[in-house]
Backbone as CSV, one residue per row, in Angstrom:
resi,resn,N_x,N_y,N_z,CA_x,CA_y,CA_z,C_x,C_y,C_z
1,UNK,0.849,-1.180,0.000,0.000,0.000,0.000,0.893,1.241,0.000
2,UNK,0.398,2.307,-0.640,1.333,3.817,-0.935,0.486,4.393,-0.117
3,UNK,0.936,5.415,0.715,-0.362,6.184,1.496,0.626,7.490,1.581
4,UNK,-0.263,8.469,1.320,0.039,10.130,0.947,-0.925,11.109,2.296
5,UNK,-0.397,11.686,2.558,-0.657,12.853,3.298,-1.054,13.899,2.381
6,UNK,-1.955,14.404,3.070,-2.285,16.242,1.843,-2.752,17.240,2.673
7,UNK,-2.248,18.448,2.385,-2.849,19.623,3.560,-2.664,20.864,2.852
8,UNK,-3.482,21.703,3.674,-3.182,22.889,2.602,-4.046,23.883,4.289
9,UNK,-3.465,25.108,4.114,-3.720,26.098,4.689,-3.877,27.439,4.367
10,UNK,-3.895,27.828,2.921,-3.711,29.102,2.356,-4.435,29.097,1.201
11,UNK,-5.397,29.838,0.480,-5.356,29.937,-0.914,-4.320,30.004,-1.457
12,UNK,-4.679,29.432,-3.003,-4.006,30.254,-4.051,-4.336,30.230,-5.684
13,UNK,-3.903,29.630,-6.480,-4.104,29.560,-7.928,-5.372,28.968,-8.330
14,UNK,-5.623,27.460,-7.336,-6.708,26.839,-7.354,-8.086,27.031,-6.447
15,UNK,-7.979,27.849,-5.792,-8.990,28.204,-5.109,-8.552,28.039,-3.499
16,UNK,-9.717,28.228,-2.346,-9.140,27.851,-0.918,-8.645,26.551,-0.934
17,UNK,-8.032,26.324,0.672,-7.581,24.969,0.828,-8.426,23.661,0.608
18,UNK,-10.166,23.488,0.328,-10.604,22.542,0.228,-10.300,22.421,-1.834
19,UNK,-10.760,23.476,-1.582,-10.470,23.209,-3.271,-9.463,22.704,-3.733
20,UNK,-8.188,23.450,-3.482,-6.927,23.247,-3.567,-6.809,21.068,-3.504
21,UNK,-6.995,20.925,-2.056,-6.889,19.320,-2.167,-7.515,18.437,-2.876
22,UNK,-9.128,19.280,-3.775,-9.521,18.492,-4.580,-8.871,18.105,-6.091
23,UNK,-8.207,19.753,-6.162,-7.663,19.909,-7.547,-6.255,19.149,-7.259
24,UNK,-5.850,18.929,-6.286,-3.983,18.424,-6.070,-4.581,16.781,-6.356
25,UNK,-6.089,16.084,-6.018,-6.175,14.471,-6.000,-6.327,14.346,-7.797
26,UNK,-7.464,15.760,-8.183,-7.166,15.733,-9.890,-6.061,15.193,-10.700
27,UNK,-4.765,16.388,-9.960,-3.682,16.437,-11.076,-2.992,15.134,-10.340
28,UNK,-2.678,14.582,-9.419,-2.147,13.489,-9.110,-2.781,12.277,-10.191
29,UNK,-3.710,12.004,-10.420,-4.277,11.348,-11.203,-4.209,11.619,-13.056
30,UNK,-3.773,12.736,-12.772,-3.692,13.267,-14.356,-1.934,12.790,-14.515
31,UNK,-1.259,12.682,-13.582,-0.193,12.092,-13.762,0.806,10.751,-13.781
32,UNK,-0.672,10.181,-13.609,-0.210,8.695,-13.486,-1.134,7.913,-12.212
33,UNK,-0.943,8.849,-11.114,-0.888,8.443,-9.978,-2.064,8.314,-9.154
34,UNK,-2.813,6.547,-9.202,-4.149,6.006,-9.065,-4.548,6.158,-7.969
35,UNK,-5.908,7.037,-7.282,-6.095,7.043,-5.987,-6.912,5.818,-5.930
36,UNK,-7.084,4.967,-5.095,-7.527,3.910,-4.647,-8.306,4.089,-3.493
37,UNK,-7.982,5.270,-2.558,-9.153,5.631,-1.643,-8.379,6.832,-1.254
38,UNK,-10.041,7.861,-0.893,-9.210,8.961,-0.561,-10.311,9.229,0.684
39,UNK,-10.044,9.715,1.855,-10.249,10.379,3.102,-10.852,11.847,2.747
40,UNK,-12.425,11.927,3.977,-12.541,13.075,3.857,-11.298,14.418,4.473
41,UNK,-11.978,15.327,4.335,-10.898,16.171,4.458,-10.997,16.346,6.030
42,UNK,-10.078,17.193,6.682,-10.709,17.367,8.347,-9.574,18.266,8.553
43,UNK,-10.303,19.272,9.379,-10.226,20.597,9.727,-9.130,20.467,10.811
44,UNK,-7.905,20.647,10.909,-6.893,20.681,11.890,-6.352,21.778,12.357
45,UNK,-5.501,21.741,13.835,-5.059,23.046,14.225,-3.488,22.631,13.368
46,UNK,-2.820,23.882,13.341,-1.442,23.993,12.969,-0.311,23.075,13.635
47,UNK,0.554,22.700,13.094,1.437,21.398,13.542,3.252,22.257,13.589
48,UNK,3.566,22.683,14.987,5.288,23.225,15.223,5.340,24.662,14.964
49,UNK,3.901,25.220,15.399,4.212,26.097,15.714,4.568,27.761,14.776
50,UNK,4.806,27.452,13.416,5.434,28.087,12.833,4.190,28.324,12.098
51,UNK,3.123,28.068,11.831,2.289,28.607,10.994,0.724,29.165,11.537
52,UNK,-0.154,29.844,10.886,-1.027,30.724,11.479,-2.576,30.027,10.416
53,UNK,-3.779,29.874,11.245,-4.895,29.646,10.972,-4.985,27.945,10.909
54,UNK,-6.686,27.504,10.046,-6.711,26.394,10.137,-6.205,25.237,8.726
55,UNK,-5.457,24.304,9.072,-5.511,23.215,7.954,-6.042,22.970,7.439
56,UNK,-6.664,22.097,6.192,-7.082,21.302,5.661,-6.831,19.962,5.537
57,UNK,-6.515,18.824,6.335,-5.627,17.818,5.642,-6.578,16.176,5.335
58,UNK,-5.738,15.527,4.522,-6.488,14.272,4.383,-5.512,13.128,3.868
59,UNK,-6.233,12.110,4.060,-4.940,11.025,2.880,-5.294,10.766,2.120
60,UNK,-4.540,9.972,1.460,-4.898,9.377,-0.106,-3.851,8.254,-0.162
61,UNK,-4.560,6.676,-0.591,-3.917,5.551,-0.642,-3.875,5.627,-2.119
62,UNK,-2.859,5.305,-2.807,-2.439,5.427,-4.726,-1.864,4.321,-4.626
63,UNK,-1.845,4.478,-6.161,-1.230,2.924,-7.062,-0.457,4.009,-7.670
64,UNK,0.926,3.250,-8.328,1.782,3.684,-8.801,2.893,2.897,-9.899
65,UNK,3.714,2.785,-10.304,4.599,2.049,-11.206,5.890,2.656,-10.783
66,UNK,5.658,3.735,-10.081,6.899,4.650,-10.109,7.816,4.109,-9.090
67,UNK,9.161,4.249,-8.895,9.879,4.099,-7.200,9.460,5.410,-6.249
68,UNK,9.601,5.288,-4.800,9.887,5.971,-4.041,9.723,7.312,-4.423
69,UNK,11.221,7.831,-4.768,11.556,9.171,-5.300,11.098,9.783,-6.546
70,UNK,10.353,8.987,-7.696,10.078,9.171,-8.649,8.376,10.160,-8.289
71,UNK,8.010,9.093,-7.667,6.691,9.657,-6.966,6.838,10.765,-5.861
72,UNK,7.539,10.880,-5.073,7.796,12.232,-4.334,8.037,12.897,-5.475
73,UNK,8.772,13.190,-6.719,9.027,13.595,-7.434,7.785,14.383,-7.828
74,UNK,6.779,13.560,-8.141,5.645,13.531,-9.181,4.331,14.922,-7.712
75,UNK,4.878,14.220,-6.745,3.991,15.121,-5.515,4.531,16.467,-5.579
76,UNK,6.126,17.179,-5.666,6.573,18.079,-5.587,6.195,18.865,-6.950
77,UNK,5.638,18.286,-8.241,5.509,18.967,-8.984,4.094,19.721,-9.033
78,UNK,3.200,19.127,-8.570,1.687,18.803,-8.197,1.938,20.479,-7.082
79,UNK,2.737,20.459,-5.883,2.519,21.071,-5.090,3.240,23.212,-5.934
80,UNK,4.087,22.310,-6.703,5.239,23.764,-7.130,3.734,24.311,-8.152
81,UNK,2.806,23.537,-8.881,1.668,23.436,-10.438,0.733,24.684,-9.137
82,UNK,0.260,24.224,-7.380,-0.360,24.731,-6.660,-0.151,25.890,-6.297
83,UNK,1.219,26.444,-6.243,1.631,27.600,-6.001,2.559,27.571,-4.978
84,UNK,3.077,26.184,-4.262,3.789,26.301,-3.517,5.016,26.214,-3.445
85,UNK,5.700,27.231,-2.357,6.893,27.621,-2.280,7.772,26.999,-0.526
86,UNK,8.516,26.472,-0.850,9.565,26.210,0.076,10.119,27.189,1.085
87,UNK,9.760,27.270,2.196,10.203,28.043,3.020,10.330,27.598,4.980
88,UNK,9.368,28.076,5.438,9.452,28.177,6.753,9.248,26.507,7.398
89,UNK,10.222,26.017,7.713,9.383,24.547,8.234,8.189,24.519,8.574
90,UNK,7.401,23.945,8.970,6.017,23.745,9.240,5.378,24.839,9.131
91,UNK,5.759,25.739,8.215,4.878,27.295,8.401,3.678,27.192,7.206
92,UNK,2.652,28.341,7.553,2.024,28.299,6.124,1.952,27.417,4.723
93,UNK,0.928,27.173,3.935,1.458,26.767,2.776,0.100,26.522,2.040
94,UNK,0.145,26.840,0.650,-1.132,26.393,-0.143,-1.336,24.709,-0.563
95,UNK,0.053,24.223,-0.304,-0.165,23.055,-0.644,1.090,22.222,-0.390
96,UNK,0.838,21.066,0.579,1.746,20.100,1.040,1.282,18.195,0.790
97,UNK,2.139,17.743,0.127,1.838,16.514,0.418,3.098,15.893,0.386
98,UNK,2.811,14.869,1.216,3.872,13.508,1.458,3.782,12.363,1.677
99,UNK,4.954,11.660,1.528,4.669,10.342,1.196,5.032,9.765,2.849
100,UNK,4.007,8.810,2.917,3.999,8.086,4.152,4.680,7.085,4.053
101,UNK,4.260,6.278,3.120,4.704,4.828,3.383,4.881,4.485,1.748
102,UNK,5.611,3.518,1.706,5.718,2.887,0.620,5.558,1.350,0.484
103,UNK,4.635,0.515,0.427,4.649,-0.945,0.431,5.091,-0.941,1.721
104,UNK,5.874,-2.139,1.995,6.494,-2.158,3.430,8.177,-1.683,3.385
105,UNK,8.262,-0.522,2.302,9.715,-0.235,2.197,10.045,0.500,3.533
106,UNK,11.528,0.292,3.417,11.949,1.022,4.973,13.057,1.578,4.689
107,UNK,13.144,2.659,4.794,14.811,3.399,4.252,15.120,4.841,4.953
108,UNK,16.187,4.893,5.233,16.766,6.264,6.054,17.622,5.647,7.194
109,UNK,18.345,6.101,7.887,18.805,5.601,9.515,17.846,6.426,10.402
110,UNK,16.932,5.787,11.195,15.857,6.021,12.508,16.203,4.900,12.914
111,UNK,15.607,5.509,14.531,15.476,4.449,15.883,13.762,5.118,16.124
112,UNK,13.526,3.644,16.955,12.007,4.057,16.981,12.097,4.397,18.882
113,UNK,11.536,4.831,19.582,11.975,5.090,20.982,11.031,5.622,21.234
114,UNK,10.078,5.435,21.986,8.956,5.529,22.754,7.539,6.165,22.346
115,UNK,7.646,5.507,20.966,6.664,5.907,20.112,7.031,6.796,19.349
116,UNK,8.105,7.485,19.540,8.606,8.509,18.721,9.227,8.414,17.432
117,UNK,9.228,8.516,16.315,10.362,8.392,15.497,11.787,9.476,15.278
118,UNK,13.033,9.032,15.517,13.531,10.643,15.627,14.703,10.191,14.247
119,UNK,14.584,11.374,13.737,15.090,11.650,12.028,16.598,11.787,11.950
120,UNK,17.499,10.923,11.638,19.492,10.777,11.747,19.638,11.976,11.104
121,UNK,19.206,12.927,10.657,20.240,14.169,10.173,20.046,14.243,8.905
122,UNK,19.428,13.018,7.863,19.258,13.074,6.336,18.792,13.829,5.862
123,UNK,19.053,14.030,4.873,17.837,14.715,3.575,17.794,13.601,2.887
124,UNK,17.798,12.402,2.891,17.374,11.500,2.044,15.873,11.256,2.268
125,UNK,14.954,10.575,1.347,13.765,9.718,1.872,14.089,9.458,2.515
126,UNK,12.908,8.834,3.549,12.579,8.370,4.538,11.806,7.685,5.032
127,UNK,11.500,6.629,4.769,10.067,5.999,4.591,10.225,4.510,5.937
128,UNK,9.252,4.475,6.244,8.183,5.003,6.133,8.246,7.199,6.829
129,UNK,7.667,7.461,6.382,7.515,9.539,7.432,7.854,9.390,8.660
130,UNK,8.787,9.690,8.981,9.918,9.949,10.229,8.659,10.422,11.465
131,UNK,7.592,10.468,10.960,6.636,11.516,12.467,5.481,11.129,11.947
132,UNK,5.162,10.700,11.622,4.116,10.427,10.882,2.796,10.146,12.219
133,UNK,2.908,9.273,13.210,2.567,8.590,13.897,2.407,9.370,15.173
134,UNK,3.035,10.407,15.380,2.761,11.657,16.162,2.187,12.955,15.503
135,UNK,1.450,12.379,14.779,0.455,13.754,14.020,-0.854,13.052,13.726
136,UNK,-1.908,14.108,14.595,-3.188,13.910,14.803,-3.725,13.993,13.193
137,UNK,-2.998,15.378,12.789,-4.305,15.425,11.262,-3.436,14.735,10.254
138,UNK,-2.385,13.838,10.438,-2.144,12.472,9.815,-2.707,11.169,10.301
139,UNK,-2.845,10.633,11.102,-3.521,9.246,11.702,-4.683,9.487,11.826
140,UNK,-5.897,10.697,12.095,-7.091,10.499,11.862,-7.541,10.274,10.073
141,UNK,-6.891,11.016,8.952,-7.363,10.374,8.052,-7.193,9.077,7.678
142,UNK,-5.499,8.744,8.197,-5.079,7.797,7.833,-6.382,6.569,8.019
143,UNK,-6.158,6.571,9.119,-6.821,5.499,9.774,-8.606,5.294,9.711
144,UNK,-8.660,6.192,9.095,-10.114,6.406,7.830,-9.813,5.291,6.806
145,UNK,-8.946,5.786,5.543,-8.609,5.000,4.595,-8.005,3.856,5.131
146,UNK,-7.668,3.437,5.933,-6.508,2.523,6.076,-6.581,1.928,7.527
147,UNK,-7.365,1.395,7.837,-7.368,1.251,9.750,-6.742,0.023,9.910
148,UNK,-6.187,-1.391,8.809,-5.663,-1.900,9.374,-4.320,-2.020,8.826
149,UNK,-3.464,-1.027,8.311,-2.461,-0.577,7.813,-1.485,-0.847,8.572
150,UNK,-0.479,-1.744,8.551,0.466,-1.796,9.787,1.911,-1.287,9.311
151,UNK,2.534,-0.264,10.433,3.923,0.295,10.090,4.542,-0.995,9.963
152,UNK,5.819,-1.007,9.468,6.687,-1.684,9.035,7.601,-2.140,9.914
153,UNK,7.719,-0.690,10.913,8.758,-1.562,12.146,8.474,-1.438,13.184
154,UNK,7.450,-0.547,13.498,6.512,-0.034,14.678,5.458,-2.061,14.972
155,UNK,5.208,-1.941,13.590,4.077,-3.040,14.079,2.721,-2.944,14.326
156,UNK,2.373,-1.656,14.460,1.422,-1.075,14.814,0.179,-0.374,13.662
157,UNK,-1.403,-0.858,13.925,-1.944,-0.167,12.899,-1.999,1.038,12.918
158,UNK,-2.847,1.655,12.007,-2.931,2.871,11.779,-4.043,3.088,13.149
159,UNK,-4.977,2.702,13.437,-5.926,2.277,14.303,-4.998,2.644,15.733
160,UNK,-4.284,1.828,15.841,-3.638,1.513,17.251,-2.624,2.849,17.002
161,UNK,-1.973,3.444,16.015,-1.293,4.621,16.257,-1.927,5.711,16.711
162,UNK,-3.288,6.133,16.106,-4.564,6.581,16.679,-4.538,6.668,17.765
163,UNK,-4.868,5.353,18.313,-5.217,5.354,19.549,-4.475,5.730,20.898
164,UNK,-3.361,5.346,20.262,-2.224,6.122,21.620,-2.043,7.569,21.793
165,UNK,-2.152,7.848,20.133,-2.535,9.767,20.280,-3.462,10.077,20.758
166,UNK,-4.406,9.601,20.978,-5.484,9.731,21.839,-5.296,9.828,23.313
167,UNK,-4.613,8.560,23.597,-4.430,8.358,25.367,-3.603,9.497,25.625
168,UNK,-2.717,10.162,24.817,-1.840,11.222,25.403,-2.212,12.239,25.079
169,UNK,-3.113,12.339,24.361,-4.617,13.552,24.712,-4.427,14.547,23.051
170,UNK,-3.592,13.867,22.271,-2.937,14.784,21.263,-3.441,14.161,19.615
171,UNK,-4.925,13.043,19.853,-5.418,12.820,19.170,-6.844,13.428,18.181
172,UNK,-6.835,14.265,18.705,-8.628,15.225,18.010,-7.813,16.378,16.856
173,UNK,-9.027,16.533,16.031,-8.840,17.356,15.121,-10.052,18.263,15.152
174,UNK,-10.040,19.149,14.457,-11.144,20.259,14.824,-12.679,19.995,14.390
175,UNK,-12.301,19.211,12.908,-13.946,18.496,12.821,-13.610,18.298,11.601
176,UNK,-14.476,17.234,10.880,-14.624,16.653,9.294,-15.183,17.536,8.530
177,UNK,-14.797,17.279,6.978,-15.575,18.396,6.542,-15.914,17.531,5.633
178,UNK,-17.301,17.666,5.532,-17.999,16.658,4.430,-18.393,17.445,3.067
């Protein structure tokens, strides 16, 4: 299974952020890249601090032919087509997506440590998403599309990643948007 993250917080070329994620599942598909199920959208607060107002985010499980990087490839063009620009870590943005997982590929140097995933210093991929599993408006869609999705070295479903964000109180999102 391929599973994609999508968020958006800003207008721009394509309209607001709901629009925006409808038109980013469009052109993903206009490029090859088969959604197989996609998550409603759901209304999140901001993730590190660095950015202002509300999210948009959702997932999307795809089919592909491509490797890894070919397809991040294919997401970065999708996001640059949206209007987006590279800047502030977690700040603002009209349009973000990433790749979660790849099949059960596993690549980068991480240690997994108390639920946490913490990131060796790379700019390489990273797969499965170095944090993935500590982000509410990632594991509530996820685990929409995908509830019995199991990480690769965690072991754990998407369901049960959920659920621990929950017990540590850092599981809710602001509401679905249908």
């Amino acid at each position: 299974m391929i599973l994609l993250a999508i968020g958006s917080n800003l207008p721009g070329p394509w309209g607001g952020p709901p629009e925006t994620l409808d038109r980013a599942v469009r052109e993903l598909e206009g490029m090859g890249v088969g959604i197989s199920r996609r998550s409603h959208w759901y209304r999140t607060r901001p993730y590190g601090g660095a950015s202002a107002g509300v999210y948009f985010n959702g997932a999307l499980a795809v089919e592909s032919h491509r490797p890894p990087s070919a397809l991040l490839n294919v997401c970065h063009r999708v996001e640059r087509a949206a209007g987006r620009r590279r800047g502030v870590r977690w700040g603002s943005r009209v349009l973000d997506i990433d790749l979660l997982a790849y099949h059960d590929v596993v690549t980068g140097p991480r240690r997994f440590d108390l639920g946490k995933w913490r990131h060796a210093g790379t700019r390489r991929l990273t797969l499965p998403h170095p944090d993935m599993a500590n982000r509410a408006f990632v594991m509530v869609p996820l685990a929409e599309i995908a509830p019995d999705w199991h990480h690769p070295v965690a072991g754990l479903t998407a369901v049960q990643m959920l659920a621990r964000l929950r017990r540590a109180g850092q599981g809710d999102v602001l509401s679905r948007v249908d």
